[in-house]
C-alpha positions as CSV (number, residue, x, y, z in Angstrom):
1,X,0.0,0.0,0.0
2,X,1.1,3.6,-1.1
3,X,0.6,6.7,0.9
4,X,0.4,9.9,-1.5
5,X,3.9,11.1,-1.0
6,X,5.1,8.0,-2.4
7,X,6.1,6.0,0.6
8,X,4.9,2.3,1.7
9,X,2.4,1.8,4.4
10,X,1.6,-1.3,6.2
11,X,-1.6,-2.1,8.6
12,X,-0.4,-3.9,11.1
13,X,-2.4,-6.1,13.5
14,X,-3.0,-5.1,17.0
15,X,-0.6,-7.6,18.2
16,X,2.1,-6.5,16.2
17,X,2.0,-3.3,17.0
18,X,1.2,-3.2,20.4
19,X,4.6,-5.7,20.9
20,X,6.6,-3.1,18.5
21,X,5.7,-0.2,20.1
22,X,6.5,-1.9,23.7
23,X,9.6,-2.1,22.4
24,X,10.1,1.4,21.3
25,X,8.8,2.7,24.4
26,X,11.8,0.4,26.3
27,X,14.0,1.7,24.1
28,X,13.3,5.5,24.4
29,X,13.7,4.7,28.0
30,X,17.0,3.2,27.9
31,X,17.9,6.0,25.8
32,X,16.9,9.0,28.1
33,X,18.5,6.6,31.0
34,X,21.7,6.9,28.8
35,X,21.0,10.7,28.2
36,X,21.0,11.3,32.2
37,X,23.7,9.1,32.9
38,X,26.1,11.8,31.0
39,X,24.1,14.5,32.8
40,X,25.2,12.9,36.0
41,X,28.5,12.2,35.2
42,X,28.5,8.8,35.9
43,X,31.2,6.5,35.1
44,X,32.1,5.9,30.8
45,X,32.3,2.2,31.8
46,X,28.7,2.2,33.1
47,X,27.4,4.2,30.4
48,X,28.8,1.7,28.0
49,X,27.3,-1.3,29.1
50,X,23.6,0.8,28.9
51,X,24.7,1.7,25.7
52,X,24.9,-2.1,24.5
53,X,22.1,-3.0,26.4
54,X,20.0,-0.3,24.0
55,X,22.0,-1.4,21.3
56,X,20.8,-5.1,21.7
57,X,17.3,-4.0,22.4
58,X,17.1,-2.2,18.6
59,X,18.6,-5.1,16.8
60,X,16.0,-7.2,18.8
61,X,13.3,-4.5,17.3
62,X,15.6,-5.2,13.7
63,X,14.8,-8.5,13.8
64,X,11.2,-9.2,15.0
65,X,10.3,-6.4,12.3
66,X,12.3,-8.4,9.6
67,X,10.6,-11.6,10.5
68,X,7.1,-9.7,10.4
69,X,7.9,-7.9,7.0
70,X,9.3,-11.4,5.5
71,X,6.3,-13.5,6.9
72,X,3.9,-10.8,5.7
73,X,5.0,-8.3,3.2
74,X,7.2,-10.4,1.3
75,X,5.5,-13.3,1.3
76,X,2.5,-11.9,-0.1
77,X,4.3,-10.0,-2.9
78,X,5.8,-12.9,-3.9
79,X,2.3,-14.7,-4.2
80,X,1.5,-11.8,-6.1
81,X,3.8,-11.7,-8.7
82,X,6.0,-8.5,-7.5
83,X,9.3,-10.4,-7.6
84,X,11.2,-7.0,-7.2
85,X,10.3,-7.2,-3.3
86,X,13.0,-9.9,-3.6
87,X,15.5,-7.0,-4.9
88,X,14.3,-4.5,-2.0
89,X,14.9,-7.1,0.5
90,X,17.9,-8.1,-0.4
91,X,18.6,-4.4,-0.9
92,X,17.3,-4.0,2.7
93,X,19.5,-6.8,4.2
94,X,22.8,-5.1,3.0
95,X,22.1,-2.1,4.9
96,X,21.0,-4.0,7.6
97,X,24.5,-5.7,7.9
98,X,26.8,-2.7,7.4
């Protein structure tokens, strides 16, 4: 589905995006945790092991919305004929693992 300034859109079910924005939120969280860490002044060593723990949770985010755009998206363009979603995945992947 195409919005009108030519970008993708995707309905998601409730599920879905409940558990993605639960995720989000977690993450935003760790991130303004990080953000007053450095306002305190606390300790780099500290900081750095929040840093990877916010790190960790976005590639978890990465890959439960992979899974969900493969299982969904892909899938169903596939069934449909649009074998260029192959392309954009791939596409997508090589980003993903820069």
């Amino acid at each position: 589905m195409e919005k009108g300034d030519g970008y993708k859109m995707k309905e998601r079910q409730e599920k879905e995006y409940k558990d993605l924005i639960h995720r989000l939120n977690r993450i935003e969280g760790q991130i303004r945790g990080i953000r007053g860490m450095v306002e305190e002044g606390r300790y780099c060593t500290d900081i750095l092991v929040q840093v990877a723990a916010a790190n960790a949770a976005l590639n978890s985010f990465n890959k439960v919305l992979l899974a969900n755009h493969i299982r969904g998206c892909v899938v169903a363009d596939i069934k449909e004929g649009r074998d260029e979603t192959i392309d954009e995945l791939v596409e997508t992947l090589q980003k993903l693992m820069k």
